[in-house]
LOSEBA-496039 format. One line per field, with one value per residue (C-alpha): residue number from 1; residue in three letters; z, y, x. Coordinates in Angstrom, 3 decimals, padded with zeros to 6 digits. Example, Ala and Ser with C-alpha at 12.3 -4.5 7.8 and 13.67 -1.06 7.14 Angstrom:
// LOSEBA-496039
n: 1/2
res: ALA/SER
z: 007.800/007.140
y: -004.500/-001.060
x: 012.300/013.670
// end
This chain:
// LOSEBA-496039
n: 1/2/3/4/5/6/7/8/9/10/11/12/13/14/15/16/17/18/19/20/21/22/23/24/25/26/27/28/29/30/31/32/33/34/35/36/37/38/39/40/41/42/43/44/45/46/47/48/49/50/51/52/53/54/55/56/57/58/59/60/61/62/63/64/65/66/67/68/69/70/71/72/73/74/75/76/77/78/79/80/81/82/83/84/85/86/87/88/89/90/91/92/93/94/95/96/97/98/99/100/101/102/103/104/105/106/107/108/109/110/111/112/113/114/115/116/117/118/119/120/121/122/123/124/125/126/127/128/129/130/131/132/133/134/135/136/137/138/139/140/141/142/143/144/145/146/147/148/149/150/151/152/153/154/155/156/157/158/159/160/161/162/163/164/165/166/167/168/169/170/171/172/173/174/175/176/177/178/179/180/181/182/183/184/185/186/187/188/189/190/191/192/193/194/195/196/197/198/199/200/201/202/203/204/205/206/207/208/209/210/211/212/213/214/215/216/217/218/219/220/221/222/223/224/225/226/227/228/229/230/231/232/233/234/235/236/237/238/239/240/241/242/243/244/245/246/247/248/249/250/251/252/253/254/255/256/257/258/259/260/261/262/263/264/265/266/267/268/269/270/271/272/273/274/275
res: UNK/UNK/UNK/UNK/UNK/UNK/UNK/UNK/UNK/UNK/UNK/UNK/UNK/UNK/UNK/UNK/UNK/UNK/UNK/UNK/UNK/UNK/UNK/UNK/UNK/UNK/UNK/UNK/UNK/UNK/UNK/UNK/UNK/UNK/UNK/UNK/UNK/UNK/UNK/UNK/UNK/UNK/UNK/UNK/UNK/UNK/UNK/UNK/UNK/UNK/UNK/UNK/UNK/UNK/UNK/UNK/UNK/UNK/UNK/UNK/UNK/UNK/UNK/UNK/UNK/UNK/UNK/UNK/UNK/UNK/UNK/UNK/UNK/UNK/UNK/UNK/UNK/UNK/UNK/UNK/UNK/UNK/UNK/UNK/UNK/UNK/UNK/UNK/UNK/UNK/UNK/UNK/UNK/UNK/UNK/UNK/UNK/UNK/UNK/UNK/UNK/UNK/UNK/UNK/UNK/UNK/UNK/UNK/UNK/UNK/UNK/UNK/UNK/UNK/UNK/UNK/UNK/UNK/UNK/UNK/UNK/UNK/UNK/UNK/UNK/UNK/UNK/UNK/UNK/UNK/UNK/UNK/UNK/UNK/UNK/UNK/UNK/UNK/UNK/UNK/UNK/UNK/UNK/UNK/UNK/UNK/UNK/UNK/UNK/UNK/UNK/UNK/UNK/UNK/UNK/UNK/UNK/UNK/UNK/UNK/UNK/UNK/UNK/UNK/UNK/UNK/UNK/UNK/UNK/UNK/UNK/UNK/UNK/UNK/UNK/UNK/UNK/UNK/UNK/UNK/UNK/UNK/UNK/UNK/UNK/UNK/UNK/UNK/UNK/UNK/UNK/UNK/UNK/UNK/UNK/UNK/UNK/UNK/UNK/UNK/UNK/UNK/UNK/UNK/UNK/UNK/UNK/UNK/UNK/UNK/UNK/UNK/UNK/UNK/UNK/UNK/UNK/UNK/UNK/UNK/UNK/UNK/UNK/UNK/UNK/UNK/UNK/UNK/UNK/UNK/UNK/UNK/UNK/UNK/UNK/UNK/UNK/UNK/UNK/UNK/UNK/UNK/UNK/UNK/UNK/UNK/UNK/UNK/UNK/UNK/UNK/UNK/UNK/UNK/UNK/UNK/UNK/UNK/UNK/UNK/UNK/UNK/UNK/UNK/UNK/UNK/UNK/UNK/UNK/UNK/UNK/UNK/UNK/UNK/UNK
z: 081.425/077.886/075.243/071.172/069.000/065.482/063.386/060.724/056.626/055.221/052.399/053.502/056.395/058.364/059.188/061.936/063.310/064.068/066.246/068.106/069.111/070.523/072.602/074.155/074.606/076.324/078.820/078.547/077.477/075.653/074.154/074.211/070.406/066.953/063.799/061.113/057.421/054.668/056.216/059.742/058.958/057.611/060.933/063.170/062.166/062.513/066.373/066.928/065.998/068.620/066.964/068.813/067.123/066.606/063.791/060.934/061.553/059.822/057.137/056.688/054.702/051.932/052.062/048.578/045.781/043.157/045.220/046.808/043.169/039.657/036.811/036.554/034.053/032.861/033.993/031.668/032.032/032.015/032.338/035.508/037.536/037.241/038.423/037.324/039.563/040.900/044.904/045.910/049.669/050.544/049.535/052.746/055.239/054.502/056.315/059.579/059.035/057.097/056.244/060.035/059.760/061.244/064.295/065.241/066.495/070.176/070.231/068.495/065.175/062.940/059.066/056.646/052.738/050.421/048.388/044.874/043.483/039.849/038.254/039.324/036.432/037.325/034.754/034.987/038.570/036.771/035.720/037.080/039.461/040.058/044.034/043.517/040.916/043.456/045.932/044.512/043.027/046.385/050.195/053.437/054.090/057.289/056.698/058.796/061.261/058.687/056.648/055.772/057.410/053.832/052.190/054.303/054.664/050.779/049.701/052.717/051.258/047.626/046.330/043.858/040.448/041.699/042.966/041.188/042.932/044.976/044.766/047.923/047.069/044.508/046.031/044.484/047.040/047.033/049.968/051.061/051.350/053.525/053.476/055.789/056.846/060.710/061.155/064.441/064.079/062.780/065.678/068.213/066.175/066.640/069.901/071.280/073.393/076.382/074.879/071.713/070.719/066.940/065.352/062.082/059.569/056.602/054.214/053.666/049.793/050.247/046.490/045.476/047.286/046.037/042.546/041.347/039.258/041.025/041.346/042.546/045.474/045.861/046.774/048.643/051.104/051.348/052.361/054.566/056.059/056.620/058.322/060.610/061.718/062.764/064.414/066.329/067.399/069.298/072.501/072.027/068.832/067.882/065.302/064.248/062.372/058.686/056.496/053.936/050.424/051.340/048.776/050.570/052.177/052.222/055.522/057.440/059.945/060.109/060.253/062.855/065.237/064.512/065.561/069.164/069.496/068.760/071.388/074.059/073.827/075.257/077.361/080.708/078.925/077.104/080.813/082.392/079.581/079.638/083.764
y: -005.881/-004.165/-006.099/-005.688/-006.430/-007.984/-006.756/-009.479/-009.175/-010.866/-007.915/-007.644/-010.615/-008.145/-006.053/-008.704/-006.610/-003.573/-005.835/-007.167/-003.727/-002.777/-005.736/-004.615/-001.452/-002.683/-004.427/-000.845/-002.667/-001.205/-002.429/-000.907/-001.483/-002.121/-003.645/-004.361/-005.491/-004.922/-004.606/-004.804/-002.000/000.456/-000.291/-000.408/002.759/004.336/002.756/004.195/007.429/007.748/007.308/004.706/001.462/002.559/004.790/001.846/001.281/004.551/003.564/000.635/002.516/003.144/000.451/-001.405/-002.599/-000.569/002.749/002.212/001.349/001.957/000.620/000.684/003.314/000.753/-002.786/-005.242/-003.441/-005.555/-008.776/-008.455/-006.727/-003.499/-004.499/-004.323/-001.633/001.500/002.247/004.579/004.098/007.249/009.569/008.146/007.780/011.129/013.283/010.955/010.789/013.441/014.066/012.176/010.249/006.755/008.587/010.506/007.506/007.675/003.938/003.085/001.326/-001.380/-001.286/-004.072/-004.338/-006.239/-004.205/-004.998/-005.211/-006.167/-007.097/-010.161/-012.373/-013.078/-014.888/-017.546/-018.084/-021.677/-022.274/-024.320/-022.087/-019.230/-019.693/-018.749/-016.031/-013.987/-014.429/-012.975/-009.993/-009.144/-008.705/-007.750/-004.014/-002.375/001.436/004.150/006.383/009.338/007.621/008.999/006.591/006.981/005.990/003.190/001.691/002.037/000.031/-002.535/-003.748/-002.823/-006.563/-007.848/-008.134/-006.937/-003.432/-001.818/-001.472/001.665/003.860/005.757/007.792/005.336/002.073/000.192/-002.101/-004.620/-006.096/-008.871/-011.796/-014.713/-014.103/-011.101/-011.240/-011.835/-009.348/-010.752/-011.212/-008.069/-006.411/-008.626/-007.586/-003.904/-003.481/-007.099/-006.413/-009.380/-010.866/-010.360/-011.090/-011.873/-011.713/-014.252/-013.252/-014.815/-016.487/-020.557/-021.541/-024.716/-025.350/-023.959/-026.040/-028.985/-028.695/-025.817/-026.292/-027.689/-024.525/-022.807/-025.426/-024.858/-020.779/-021.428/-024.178/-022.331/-018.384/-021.102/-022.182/-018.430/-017.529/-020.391/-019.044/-016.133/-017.431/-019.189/-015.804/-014.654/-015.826/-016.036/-015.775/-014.482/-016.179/-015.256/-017.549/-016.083/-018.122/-015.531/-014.656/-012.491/-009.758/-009.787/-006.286/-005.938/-008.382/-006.431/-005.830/-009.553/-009.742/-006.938/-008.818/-012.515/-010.059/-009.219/-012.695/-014.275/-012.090/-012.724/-016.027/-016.075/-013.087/-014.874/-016.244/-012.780/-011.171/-013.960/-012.624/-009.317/-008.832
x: 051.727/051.155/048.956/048.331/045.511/045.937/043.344/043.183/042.123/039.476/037.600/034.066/034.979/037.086/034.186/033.962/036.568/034.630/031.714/035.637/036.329/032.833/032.779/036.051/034.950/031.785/034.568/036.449/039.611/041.654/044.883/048.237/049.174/047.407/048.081/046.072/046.112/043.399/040.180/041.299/043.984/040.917/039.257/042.344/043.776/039.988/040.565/044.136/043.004/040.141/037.053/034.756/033.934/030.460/031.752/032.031/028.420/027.978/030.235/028.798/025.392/028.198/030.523/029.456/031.337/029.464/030.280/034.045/035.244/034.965/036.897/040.476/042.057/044.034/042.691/044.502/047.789/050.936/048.363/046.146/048.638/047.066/043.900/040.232/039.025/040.419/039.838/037.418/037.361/039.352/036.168/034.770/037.323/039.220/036.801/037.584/041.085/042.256/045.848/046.946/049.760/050.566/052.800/049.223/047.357/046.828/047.344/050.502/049.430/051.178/050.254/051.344/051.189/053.104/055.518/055.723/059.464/058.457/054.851/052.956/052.001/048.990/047.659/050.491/048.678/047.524/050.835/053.954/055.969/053.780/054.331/058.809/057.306/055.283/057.950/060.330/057.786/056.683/057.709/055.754/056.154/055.515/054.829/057.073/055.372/055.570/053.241/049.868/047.164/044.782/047.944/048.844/045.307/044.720/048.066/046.855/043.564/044.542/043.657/045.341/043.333/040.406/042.266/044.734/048.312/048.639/051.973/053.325/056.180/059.009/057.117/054.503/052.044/049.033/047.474/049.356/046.141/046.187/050.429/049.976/046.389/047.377/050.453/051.201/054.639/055.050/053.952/055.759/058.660/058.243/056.487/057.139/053.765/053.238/050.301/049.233/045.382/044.455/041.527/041.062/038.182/040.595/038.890/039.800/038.568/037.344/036.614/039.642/041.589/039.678/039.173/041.694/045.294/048.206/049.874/046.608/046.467/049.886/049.942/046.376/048.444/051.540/049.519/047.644/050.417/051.701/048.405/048.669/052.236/050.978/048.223/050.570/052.580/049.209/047.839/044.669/042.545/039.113/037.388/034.223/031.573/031.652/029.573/029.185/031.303/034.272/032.614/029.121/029.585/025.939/026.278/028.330/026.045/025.861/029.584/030.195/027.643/029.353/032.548/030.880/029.715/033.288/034.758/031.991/032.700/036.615/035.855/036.651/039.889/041.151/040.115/042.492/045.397/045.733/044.962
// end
């Protein structure tokens, strides 16, 4: 019996991932395949490569907002498509993964990003319609196994508005949100693994969805409603107790341990799965 892992997205939530991973390790169980998006694609991929869990800890010291970004060259560009701030992350994850491409993981790995056919309008995001408009401006992308891992994991958590888009190649790609924050299906499609175990560190905007515009509400319920499909695809998901802002990376040593907690709790269950 062969299992996968879905590493879910979340920004500074999906650290939560990294406290999953040790716990497994603890159990010394390891999966068969990965996928991740966003912040559980940075860590995933870190996973698939070889390095222990224990290594985001380290990263952790410079994970902060003020030092993984700095402002966009051009952050009102075609509206707020281009994005305020400009990623800085691969200054601190190149010297563990280096130029290592997707097809050098030791544990077959499954990155997803939204590929951007034409600009997003974001500020019509109040507007009438916006949900049809960013379908048909992006769709879910799953990177080939020639792909450089920095590459991939940058386009993955590239955040729209806050990041600016990332180009690989002729392609243009932002992270995909709360649309692709569970890639479960995804990698049922590709490795169509036995059991699948997801983790879920996506954020839920309960204000939003209470006091935003109609067509706000509207793209909030309908990326809500994508998440829940794919937490439907796994057989058992983690969900760790995030109370925090999804931009409070200065608790992600909180986060991490809510991660190991989470999992230690449906230990005897995921044991039951994958044996």
């Amino acid at each position: 019996m062969k299992w996968g892992l879905v590493l879910s997205g979340g920004s500074a939530l999906g650290m939560a991932n990294a406290g999953v991973l040790e716990r497994l390790e603890e159990e010394n169980l390891k999966p068969d395949f990965l996928a991740g998006s966003s912040m559980g694609a940075i860590i995933g991929s870190l996973y698939a490569l070889g390095h222990p869990p224990s290594v985001f800890r380290d990263l952790l010291k410079e994970l902060k907002v003020t030092k993984i970004a700095k402002l966009s060259d051009s952050p009102l560009k075609k509206g707020l498509h281009g994005g305020l701030l400009r990623q800085r992350i691969t200054d601190y994850l190149e010297p563990f993964v280096g130029n290592a491409t997707l097809a050098d993981c030791t544990i077959p790995f499954v990155c997803v990003a939204g590929r951007v056919i034409k600009p997003i309008k974001w500020e019509t995001l109040p507007k009438k319609g916006f949900l049809a408009h960013i379908t048909k401006c992006v769709d879910k992308y799953t990177f080939p196994p020639e792909t450089r891992i920095l590459d991939a994991i940058l386009a993955s958590s590239s955040l729209p508005v806050i990041f600016s888009p990332v180009n690989i190649g002729n392609n243009t790609f932002v992270d995909l949100c709360t649309f692709g924050a569970i890639p479960a299906r995804t990698l049922r499609e590709i490795h169509n693994p036995d059991i699948i175990i997801g983790t879920d560190t996506t954020p839920r905007y309960p204000l939003l969805r209470r006091f935003s515009p109609a067509s706000v509400r509207e793209f909030i319920k309908a990326s809500q409603v994508s998440r829940d499909e794919s937490r439907e695809e796994c057989d058992l998901v983690i969900e760790p107790k995030l109370p925090a802002n999804m931009m409070r990376f200065d608790k992600g040593e909180e986060f991490i341990e809510s991660g190991k907690e989470a999992t230690d709790e449906i230990m005897p269950t995921l044991k039951k799965l994958i044996n």
